[in-house]
N, C-alpha and C positions, 0 to 999 in steps of 0.2 A: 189317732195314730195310724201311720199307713201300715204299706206292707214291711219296713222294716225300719226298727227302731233306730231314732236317732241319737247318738251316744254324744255324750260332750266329757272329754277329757280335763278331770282338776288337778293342773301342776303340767310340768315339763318333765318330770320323772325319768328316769333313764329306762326303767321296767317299761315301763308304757310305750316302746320302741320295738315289744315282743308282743304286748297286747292287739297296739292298734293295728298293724296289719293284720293279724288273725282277725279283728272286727271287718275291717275291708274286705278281710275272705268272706267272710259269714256269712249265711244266704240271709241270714236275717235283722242284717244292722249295720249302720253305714256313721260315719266319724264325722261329726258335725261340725262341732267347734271344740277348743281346746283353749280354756286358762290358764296364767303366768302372775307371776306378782308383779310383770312389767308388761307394756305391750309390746315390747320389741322384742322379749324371749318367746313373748307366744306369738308372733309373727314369723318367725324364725322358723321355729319349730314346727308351727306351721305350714311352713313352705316346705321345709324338710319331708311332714308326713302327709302330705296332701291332704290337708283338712281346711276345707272352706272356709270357719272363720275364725277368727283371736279374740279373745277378750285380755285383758289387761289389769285383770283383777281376779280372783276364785268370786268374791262377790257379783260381779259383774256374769260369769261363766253361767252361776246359781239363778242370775235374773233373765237368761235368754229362753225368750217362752217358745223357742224351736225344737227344743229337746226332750228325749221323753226318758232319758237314764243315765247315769251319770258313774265312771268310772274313776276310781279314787287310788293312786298310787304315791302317795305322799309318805314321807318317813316316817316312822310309828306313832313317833310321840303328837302326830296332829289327827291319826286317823279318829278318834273320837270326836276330836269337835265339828272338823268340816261333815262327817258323816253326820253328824245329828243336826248340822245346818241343814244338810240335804235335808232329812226328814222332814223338818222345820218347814223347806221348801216345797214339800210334797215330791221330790222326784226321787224313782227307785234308783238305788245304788249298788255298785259289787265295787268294795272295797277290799285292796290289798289284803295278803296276810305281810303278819302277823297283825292280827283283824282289832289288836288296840294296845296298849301299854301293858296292861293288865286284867283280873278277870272285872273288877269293878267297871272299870270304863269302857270293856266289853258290853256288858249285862246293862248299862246305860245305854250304848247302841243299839241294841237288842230293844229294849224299852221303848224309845222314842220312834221309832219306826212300828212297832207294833201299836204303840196310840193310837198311829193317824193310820193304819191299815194300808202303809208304804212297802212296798217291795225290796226286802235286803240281802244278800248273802256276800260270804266272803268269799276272793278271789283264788282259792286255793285250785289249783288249777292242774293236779296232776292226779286229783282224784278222777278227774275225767278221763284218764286214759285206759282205755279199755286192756290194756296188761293187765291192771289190776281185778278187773271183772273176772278174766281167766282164773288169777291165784283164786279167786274168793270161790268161784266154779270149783276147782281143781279136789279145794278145802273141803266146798260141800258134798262132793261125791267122796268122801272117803280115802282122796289119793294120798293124805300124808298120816291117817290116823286121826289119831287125837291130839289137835294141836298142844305143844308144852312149851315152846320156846320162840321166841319174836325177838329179831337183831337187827340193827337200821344203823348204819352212817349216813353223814352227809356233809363233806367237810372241802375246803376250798380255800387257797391263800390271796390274803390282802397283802398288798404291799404298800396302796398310798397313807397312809396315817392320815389324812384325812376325809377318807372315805366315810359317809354316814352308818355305815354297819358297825362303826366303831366306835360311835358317838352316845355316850351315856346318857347328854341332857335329848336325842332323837330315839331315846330307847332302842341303842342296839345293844351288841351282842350274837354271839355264835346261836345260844337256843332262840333268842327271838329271830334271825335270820336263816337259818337253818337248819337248827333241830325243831324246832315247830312242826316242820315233817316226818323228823322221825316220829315225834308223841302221836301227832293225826294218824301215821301211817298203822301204829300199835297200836290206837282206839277202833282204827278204822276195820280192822283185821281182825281183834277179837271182839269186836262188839261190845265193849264192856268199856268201863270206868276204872282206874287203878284203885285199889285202896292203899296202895301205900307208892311214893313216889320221891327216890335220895337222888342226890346228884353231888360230883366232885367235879369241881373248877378251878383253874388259871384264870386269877382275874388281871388286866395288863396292867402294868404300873403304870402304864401312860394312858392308857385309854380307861381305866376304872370299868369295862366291861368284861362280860367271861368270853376270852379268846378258845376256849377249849372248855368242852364240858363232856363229861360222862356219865348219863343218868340207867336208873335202874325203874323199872314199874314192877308192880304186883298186882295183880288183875283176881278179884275175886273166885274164878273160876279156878284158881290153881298155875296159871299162864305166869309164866318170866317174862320181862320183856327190859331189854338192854338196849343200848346206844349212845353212840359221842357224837359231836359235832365238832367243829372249829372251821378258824378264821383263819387258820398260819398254818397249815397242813395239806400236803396232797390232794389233790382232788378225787374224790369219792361218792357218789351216792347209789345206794343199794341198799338190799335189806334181804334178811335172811326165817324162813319159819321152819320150823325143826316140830316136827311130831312123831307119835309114837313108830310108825311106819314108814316115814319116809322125810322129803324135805322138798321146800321150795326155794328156789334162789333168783332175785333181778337185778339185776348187774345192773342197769339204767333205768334206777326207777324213778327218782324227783325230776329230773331238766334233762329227757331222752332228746335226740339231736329230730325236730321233725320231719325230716327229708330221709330219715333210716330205720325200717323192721326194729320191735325188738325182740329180748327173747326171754323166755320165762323157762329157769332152767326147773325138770321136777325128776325127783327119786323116790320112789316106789319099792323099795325093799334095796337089790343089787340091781335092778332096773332102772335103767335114766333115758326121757328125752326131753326135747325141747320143743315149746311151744312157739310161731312166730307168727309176733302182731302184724300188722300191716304199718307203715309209717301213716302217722295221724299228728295234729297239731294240737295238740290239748289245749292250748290256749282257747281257740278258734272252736272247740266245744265246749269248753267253758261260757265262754259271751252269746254264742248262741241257745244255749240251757234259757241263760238268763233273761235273752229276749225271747223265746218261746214263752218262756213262765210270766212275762211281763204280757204279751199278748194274749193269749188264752187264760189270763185273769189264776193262772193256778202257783203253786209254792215252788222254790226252787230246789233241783234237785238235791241238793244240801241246805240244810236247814242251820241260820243262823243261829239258832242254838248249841251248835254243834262248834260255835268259834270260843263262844263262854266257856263250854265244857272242857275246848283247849286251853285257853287260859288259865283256866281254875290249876293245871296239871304242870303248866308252866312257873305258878305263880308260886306251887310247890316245892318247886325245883329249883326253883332261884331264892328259896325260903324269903316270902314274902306273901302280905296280905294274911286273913286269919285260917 
């Protein structure tokens, strides 16, 4: 491997239009080739993202021995199988969130990459942004008390009906599309496991998915934690922590705009100010996390374990699996 890892992109993805520039920026990884289930989509697309080569098949992608990592933004219902091809392959992967269908074909993921002592995580890609560092700072000196209460939207309107976010045999849905953040965002922040975990849904008549969801966690510690998502409503992502003392608020915390500061609002009794990040591309530390931890032989900064543990939380909430 040289000085930066060679990525090969599987799919033409619309997401992977946010990724792979951020790998272009990377000091540490550069966009190799990109698969298509044709080769004239991956020629295309190709040309569009300035990526050296096409392949014309994901098998074909999986057989070019140029690459040393492989980016996976395919729609849910495939990300277990092509992921555990990789594996198969021997080559490390960050694969999309929502990181598989369910928690079982998660924890299959999870599995077949640790066999062969392959490198995996999922592409959750807003944990990187250093805002969140701040809240979790702000947390541990004492600035809101004792946390009690954790609140997250993340909601946004579909119009084309057939967009894959709406597709029940491609596993979507409003939580596997977008509340997925809020549950990471309220594992991520109290550090804990829910032990109990409801949710109330609109499921479409036409789409057979949940277009709107409102779920509730109970976190062992005593911690609330609340949020909705949807498909067909205003656009929103933020999240809210309430403790004994005071309160944290991020008005842009899943998909902040990367060319803009943000701001991490805090209150401290009748006291309030604001923190302000610097603009950063979370994407673009995300893939380089992943190619440092691919070079220097060490774990990534989020541990694939941590995408099961969301699933299990999701799988409860959509009441499914045991």
């Amino acid at each position: 491997m040289g000085e930066s890892v060679r990525w090969g992109i599987l799919s033409t993805a619309n997401i992977g239009r946010r990724v792979i520039p951020a790998i272009h920026a990377s000091h540490n990884g550069v966009v190799a080739a990109v698969g298509s289930r044709s080769l004239a989509s991956a020629q295309a697309f190709a040309a569009e993202q300035n990526i050296p080569r096409a392949h014309g098949s994901y098998e074909d992608l999986l057989a070019d021995a140029e690459l040393d990592a492989i980016y996976i933004p395919l729609p849910n219902s495939l990300h277990a199988e092509w992921s555990i091809k990789c594996a198969e392959a021997g080559i490390p992967t960050l694969c999309e969130k929502p990181f598989a269908s369910d928690a079982a074909e998660a924890q299959s993921i999870v599995d077949a990459f640790a066999e062969r002592d392959v490198l995996l995580a999922e592409a959750f890609m807003y944990r990187f942004h250093p805002q969140h560092a701040e809240v979790k700072q702000i947390i541990a000196e004492g600035g809101i008390g004792d946390m009690r209460l954790v609140s997250s939207a993340f909601t946004f309107p579909i119009s084309d009906a057939a967009n894959i976010r709406l597709s029940k045999p491609l596993a979507g849905g409003a939580l596997m599309d977008v509340g997925c953040y809020c549950v990471n965002l309220m594992r991520f922040m109290t550090g804990e496991e829910p032990s109990q975990a409801t949710a109330s849904k609109e499921i479409g008549a036409a789409t057979g998915v949940d277009e709107a969801l409102a779920g509730a966690l109970h976190f062992p510690s005593g911690i609330i934690g609340s949020f909705h998502c949807g498909l067909r409503a205003y656009r929103e992502h933020s999240y809210t922590i309430k403790g004994t003392a005071g309160m944290i608020r991020v008005p842009a915390s899943f998909v902040p705009d990367k060319n803009a500061e943000t701001t991490v609002q805090h209150w401290r009794g009748d006291d309030y100010s604001e923190h302000r990040i610097p603009a950063v591309d979370h994407y673009q530390l995300m893939v380089e996390d992943f190619a440092d931890a691919l070079q220097r032989g060490r774990a990534p900064r989020f541990s694939p374990n941590d995408a099961v543990a969301n699933m299990l939380v999701i799988d409860k909430l959509l009441e499914r699996g045991g």
